[in-house]
C-alpha beads as a LAMMPS data file, in Angstrom:
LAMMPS data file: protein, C-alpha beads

138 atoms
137 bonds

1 atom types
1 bond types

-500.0 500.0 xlo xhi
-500.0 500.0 ylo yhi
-500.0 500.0 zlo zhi

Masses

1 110.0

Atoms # bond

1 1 1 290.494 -86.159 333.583
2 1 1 293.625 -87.310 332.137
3 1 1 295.785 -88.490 334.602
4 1 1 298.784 -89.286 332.480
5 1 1 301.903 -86.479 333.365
6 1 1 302.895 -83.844 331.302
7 1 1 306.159 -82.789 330.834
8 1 1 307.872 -80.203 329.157
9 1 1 311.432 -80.720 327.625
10 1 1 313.970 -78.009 326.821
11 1 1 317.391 -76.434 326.984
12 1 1 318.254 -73.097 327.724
13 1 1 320.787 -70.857 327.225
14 1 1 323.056 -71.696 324.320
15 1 1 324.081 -75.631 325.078
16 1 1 322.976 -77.023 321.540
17 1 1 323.654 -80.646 321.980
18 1 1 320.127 -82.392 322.123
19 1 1 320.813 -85.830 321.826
20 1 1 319.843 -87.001 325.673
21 1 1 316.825 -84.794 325.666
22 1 1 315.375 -86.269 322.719
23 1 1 316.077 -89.234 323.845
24 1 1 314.631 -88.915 327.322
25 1 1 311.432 -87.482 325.280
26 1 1 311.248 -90.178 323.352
27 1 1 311.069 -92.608 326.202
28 1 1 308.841 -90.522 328.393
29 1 1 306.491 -90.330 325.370
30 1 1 306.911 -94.318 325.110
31 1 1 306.218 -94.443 328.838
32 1 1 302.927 -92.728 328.166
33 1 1 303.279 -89.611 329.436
34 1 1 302.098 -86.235 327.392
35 1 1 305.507 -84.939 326.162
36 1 1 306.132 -81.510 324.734
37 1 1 309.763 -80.931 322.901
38 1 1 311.762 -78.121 322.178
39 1 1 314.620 -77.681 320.436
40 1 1 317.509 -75.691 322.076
41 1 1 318.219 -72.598 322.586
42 1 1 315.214 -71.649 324.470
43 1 1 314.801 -68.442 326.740
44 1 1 313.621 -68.389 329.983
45 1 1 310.884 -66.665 329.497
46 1 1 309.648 -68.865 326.616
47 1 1 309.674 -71.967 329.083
48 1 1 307.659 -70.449 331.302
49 1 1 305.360 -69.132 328.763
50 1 1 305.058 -72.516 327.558
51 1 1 304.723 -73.821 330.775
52 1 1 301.845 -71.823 331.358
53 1 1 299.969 -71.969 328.112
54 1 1 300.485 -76.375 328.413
55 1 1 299.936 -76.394 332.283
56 1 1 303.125 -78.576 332.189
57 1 1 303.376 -81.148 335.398
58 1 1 307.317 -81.097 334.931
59 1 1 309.788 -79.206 333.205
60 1 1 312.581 -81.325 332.139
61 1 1 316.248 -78.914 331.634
62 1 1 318.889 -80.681 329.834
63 1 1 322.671 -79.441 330.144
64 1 1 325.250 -81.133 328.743
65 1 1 327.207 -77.675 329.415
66 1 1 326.825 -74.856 331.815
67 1 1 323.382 -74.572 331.064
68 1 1 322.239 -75.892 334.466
69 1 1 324.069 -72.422 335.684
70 1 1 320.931 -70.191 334.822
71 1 1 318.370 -72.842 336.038
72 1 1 318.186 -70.786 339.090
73 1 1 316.915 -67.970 337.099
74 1 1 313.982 -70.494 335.551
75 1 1 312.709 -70.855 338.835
76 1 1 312.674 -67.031 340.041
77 1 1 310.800 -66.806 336.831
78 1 1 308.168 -69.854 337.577
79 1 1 307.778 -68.605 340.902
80 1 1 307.119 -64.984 339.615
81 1 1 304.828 -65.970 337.050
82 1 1 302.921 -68.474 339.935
83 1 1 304.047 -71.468 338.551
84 1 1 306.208 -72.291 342.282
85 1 1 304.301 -76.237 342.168
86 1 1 305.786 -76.813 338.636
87 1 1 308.339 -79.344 339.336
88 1 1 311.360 -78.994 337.369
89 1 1 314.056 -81.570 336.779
90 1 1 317.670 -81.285 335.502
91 1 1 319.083 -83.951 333.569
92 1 1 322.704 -84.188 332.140
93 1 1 326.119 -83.380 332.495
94 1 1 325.641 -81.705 336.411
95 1 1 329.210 -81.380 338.310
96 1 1 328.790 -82.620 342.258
97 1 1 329.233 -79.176 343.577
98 1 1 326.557 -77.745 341.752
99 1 1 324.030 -80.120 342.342
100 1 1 323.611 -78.789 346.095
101 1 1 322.831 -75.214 344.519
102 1 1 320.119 -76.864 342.308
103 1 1 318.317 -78.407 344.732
104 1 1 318.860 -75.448 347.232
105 1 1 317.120 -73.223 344.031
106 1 1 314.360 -75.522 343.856
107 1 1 314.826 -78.208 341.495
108 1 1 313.390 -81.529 342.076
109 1 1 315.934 -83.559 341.287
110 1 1 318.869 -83.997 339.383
111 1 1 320.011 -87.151 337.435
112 1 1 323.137 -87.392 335.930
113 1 1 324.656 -89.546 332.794
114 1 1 323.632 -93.397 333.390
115 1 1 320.031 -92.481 334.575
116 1 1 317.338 -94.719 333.155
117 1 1 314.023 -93.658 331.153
118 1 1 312.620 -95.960 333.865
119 1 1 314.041 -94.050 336.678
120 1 1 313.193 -90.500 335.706
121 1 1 309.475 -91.701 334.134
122 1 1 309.220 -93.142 337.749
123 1 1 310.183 -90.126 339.585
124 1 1 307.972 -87.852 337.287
125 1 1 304.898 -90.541 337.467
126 1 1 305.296 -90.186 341.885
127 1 1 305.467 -86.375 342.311
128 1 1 302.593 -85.190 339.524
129 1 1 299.697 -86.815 341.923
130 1 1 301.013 -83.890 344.489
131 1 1 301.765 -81.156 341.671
132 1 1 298.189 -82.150 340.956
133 1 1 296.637 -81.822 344.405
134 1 1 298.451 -78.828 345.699
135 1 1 296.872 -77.447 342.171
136 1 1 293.648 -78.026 343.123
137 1 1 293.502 -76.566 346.626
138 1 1 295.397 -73.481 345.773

Bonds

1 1 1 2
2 1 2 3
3 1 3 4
4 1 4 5
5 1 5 6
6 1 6 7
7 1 7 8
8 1 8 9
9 1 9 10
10 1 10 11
11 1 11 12
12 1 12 13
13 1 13 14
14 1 14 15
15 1 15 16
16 1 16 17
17 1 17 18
18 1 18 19
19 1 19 20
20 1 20 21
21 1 21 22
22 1 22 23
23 1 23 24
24 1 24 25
25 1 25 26
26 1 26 27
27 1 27 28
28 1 28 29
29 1 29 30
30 1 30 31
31 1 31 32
32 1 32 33
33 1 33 34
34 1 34 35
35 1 35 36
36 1 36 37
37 1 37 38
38 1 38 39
39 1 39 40
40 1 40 41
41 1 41 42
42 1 42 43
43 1 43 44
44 1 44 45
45 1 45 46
46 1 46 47
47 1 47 48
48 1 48 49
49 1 49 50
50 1 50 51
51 1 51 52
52 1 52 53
53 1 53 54
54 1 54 55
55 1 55 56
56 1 56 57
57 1 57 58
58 1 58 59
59 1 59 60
60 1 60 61
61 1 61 62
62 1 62 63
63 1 63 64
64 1 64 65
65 1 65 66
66 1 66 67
67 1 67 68
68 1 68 69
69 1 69 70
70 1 70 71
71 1 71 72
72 1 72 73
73 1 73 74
74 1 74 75
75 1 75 76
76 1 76 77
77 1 77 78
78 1 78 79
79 1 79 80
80 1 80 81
81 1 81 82
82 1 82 83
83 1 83 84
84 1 84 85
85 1 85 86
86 1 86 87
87 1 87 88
88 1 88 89
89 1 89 90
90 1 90 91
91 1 91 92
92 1 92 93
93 1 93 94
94 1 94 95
95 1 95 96
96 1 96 97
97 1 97 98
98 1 98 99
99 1 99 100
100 1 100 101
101 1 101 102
102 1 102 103
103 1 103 104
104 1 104 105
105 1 105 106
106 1 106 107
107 1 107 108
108 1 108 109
109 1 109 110
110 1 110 111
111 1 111 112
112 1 112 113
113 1 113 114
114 1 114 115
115 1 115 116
116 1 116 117
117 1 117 118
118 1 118 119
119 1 119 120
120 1 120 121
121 1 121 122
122 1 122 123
123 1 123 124
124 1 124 125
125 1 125 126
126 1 126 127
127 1 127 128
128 1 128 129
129 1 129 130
130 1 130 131
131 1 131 132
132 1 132 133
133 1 133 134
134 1 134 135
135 1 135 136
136 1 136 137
137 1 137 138
């Protein structure tokens, strides 16, 4: 069984800019995990199709704009389409008082401009042995 994470990258909604998730690919990719891109403009319903046809560990959402706005919307859809032990991530430009409404929507975690490839590979590598486990007893 292959043990290394995988982890879905994207953008939703109609934030274009995909410099920091390519780069973030790149470097999860280089940190050995199983890494499948996007470019931008995805729909909701394409991530989670994806998500389901790749049995993703982690979906990665970049915003560099308001994107991060219709997150909550991604995870009504995960959770519809059973996908609730998916852990998503949001990565970019996040202002402070939206953070709380991330998390509160059921994102894993948020990092903002200045987080590492280290940090965020670490992160993913400590919460897929759990994504992993509740998969297997569910």
């Amino acid at each position: 069984m292959d043990i290394r994470p995988k982890v879905l990258i994207t953008k939703i909604g109609f934030d274009g800019h995909d410099r920091g998730s390519r780069i973030v690919a790149a470097g999860l990719r280089d940190a050995g995990m199983e890494v499948i891109y996007t470019p931008p403009w995805q729909e909701i319903a394409t991530v989670v199709k994806l998500a389901t046809e790749e049995d993703v560990d982690v979906i990665g959402i970049s915003s560099l704009a308001t994107d991060h706005l219709i997150v909550p919307k991604l995870m009504d859809a995960l959770r519809a389409a059973e996908l609730a032990d998916t852990a998503v991530i949001v990565g970019g430009i996040v202002p402070d008082e939206d953070e709380q409404m991330l998390l509160d929507a059921g994102v894993a975690r948020v990092f903002h401009p200045g987080s590492t490839i280290e940090e965020i590979a670490g992160f993913i590598s400590g919460i897929t042995p759990a994504i992993r486990a509740k998969r297997l007893t569910a």
